[in-house]
Structure formats: structure tokens, C-alpha cells
N, C-alpha and C positions, 0 to 999 in steps of 0.2 A: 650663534648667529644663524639666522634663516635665511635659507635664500628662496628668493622670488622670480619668476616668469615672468615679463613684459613684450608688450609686444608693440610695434612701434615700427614707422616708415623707415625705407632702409639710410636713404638721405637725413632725416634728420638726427638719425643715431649717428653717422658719421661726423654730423654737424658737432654734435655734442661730444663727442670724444676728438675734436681737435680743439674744441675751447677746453675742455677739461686738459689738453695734454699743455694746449701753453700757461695753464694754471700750476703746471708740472703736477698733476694729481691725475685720478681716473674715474673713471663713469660710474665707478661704484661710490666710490667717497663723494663724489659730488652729489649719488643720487641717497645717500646716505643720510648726507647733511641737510638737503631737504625734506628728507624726511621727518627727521628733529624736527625741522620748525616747522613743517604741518603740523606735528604733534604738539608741538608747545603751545602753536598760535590756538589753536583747541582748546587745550586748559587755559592757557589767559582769559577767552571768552569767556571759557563758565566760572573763572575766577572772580572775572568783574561784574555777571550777572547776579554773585552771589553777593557779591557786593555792593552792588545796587539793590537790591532786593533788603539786607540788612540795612542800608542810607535811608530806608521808605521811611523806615521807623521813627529815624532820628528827628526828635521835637526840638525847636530853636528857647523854645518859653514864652513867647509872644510870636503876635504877626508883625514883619518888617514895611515900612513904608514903602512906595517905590523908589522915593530921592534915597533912600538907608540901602537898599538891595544895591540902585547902582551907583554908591560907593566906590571909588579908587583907591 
């Protein structure tokens, strides 16, 4: 594991290590866990942009009406 330098108001660090203490957890695991889902929400992007980009392609075999598109 690496550790990282932040730098940050001295009030709202404290703010955050009393929410993180009634979460019974600490400033690092919380800053931990967001950091995952920075990282994750990142690859979801480029997941779905890959995915939409593969969808371009996708031919139906004809063109749909509009009353057939908006279908229930």
C-alpha cells in the first residue's frame, strides 16, 4: 500500500474524522473507499462508452415505424 500527502482545512479534517469515528471506522478507510469508487465509476464510463460505440453497429433488419418504436 502507498501512502499519500493531502492537504486540507484544519476544520474540515476534523469534521471528517468525527463522522468517520461514529461510523466506528477511520479517515483512512473511508478515504480509501472512495477512492475505489472513483476508480470504479471511471472504468464503468469507459465500459459503457465501449459499449455504446459496439451498439452503433447493431442493424435491427429494417426501419421501425414510430407507432412500432413506441411500443409497451
Amino acid at each position: 500500500m502507498k501512502n499519500v500527502t493531502l492537504s486540507a482545512d484544519d476544520d474540515l479534517i476534523e469534521k471528517a474524522r468525527t463522522i468517520a469515528r461514529t461510523k466506528r471506522t477511520t479517515l483512512n478507510a473511508e478515504f480509501r473507499e472512495w477512492l475505489a469508487q472513483f476508480a470504479a465509476t471511471e472504468a464503468g464510463a469507459q465500459n459503457f462508452d465501449a459499449l455504446m460505440n459496439e451498439l452503433r453497429t447493431v442493424e435491427a433488419g429494417r426501419r421501425f415505424s414510430r407507432d412500432e418504436m413506441n411500443e409497451r
